[in-house]
C-alpha positions in Angstrom: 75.4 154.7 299.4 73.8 154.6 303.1 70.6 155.9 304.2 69.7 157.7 307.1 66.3 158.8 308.3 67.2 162.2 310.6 64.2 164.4 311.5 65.4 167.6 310.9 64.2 170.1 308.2 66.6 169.4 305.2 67.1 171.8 302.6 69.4 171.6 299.3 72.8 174.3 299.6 72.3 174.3 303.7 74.5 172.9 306.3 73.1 170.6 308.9 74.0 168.5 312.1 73.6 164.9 312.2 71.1 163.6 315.0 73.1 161.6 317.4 71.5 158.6 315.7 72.9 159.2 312.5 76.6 160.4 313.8 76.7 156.8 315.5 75.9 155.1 312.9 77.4 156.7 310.3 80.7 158.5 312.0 81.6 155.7 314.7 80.3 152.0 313.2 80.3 152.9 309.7 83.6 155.2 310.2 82.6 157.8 307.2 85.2 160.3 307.0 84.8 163.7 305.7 83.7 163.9 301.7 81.7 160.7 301.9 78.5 161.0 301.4 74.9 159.4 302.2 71.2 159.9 301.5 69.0 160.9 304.1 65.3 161.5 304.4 63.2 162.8 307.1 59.9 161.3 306.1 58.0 164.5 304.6 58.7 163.3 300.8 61.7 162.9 298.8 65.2 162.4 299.8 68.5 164.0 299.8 71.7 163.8 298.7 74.3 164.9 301.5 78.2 165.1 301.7 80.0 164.8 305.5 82.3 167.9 305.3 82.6 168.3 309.5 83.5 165.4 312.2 84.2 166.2 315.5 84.5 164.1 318.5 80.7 164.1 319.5 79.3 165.6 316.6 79.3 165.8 312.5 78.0 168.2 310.2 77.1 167.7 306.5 76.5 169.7 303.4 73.0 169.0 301.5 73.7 168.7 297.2 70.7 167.6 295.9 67.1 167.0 296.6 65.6 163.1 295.1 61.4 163.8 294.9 60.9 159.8 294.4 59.4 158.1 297.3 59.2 154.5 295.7 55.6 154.4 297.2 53.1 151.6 295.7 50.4 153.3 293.6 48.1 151.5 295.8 47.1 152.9 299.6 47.0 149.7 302.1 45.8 150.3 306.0 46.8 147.2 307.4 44.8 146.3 310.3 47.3 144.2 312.4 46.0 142.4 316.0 48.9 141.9 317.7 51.5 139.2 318.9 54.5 138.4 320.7 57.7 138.4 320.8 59.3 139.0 317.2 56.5 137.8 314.9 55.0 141.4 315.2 58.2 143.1 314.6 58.7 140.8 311.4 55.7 141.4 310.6 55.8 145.3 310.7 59.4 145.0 309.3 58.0 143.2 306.0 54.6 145.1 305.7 56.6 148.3 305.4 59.1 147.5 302.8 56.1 145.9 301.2 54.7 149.7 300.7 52.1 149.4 303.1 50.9 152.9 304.3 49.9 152.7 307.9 49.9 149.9 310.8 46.8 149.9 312.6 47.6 147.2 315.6 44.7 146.1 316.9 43.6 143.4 320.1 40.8 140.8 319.6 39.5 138.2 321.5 42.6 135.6 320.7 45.0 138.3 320.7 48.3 137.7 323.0 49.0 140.9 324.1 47.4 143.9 325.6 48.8 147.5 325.2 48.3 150.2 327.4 49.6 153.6 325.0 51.0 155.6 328.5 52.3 152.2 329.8 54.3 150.9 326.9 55.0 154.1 324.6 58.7 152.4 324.4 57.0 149.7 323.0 55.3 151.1 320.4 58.5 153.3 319.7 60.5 150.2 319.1 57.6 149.0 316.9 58.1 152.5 314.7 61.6 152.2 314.8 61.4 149.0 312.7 59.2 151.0 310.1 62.1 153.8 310.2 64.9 151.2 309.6 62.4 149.0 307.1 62.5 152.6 304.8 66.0 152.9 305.1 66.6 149.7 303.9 64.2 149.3 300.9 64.3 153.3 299.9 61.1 153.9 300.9 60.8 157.8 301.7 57.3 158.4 303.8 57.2 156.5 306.5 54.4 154.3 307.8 52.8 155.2 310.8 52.4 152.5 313.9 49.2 153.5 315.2 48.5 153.0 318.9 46.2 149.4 319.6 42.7 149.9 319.2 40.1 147.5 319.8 38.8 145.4 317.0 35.0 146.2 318.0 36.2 149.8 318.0 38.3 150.1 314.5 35.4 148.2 312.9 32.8 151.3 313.5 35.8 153.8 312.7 36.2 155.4 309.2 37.8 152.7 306.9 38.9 152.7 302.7 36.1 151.8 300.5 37.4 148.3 299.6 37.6 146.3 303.0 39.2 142.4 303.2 39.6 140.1 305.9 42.0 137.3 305.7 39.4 134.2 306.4 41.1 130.8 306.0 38.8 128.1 305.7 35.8 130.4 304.1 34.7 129.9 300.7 37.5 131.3 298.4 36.5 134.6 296.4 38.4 136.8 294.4 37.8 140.3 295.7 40.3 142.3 294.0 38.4 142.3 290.4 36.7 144.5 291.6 39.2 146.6 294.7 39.9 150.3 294.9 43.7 151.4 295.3 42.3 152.4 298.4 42.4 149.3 300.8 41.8 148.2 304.8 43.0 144.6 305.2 42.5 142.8 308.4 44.6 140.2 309.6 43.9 138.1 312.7 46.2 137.1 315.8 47.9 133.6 315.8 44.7 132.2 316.7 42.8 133.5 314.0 40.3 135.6 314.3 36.9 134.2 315.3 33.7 133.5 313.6 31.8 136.5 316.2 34.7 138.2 314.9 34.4 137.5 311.0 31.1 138.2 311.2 31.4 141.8 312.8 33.7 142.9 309.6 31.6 140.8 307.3 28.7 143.6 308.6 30.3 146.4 307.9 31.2 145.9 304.8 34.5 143.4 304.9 35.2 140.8 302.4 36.3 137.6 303.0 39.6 136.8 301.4 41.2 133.2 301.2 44.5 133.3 299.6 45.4 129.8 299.5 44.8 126.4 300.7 46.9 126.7 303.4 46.6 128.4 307.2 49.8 131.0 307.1 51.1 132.3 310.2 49.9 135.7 311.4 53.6 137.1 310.2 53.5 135.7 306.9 50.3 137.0 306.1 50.4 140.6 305.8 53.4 139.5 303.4 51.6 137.2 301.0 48.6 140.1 300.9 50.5 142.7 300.4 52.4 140.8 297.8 49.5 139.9 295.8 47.7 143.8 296.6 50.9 145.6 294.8 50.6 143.1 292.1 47.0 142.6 291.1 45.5 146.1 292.1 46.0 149.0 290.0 44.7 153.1 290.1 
């Protein structure tokens, strides 16, 4: 069955109109004629259960059945701090890190970083970036969906209020195994292509950061967040 995210309010025994995102997708690739049906969320919890019973030539109505309350969240919460790249490594790396289960995408800029954001500037940017998440949930059946946070500095999201367990990915440091001992409520930092550097390190080391070597090897800044948050949903538990 297809999934939609619409943001609308949805409500079980009401009738509602499709966005013009949906009716594309649905009515005109997909061709749904009237009686198929879909699930569709709208990112407040849960999902729903919804039969097409109206297409017109512009437009297409549906009739909501039933109300799913699973969001097929991880029991874990993971604020991944994300300093950005180019081209489509961040949006593979956004892409992955939500159907992962990761709660929120802090991007973030460093001193190696390859790209510099301005929020009023490039707002389609970012929009793209949380239309990836949207589509991410849609495909894995994830129901809440992660917010792409606007780029902050690195400097500045290091002072700001952070979960109590705090890992940096440091390839090349001394290997430790924080996670013995890791809350289910966890910032992870991951540096730019470049790495982070040892100023840099250091900074997150003093307030509180752990450093975190997950394998012999140097992965690339997209493969990262995916290893991590691979080995968080596996090792940490409530």
């Amino acid at each position: 069955m297809p999934r939609f995210f619409m943001e609308a309010e949805l409500n079980v025994d009401h009738t509602v109109e499709l966005t013009e995102t949906v009716f594309h997708h649905w009515v005109k690739v997909l061709r749904a004629q009237v009686g198929e049906t879909a699930t569709l969320f709208n990112g407040q919890g849960g999902e729903y259960e919804v039969t097409l019973s109206d297409v017109a030539k512009k437009s297409a109505s549906v009739q909501v059945t039933a109300f799913n309350p699973t969001n097929r969240t991880p029991a874990i919460h993971t604020l991944l701090g994300q300093v950005m790249s180019k081209g489509d490594r961040m949006d593979y790396a956004i892409q992955k890190a939500v159907e992962l289960g990761v709660s929120e995408i802090q991007l973030l800029t460093s001193e190696r970083c390859e790209m510099r954001l301005k929020y009023d500037r490039d707002q389609k940017k970012l929009d793209h970036w949380q239309g990836i998440a949207i589509a991410a949930c849609e495909q894995c059946g994830m129901n809440l969906v992660p917010k792409i946070l606007a780029p902050l500095s690195l400097e500045k999201w290091l002072v700001s209020e952070l979960p109590e367990t705090k890992l940096v990915l440091a390839p090349n440091k001394d290997e430790t195994n924080p996670l013995n001992n890791a809350k289910p409520n966890i910032a992870l930092l991951i540096g730019p292509e470049g790495g982070l550097s040892e100023a840099e390190i250091q900074a997150a080391n003093d307030v509180g950061f752990v450093n975190w070597c997950i394998g012999e090897r140097v992965l690339r800044t997209e493969t990262t967040p995916v290893v991590a948050l691979s080995i968080l949903n596996y090792n940490v538990r409530p």
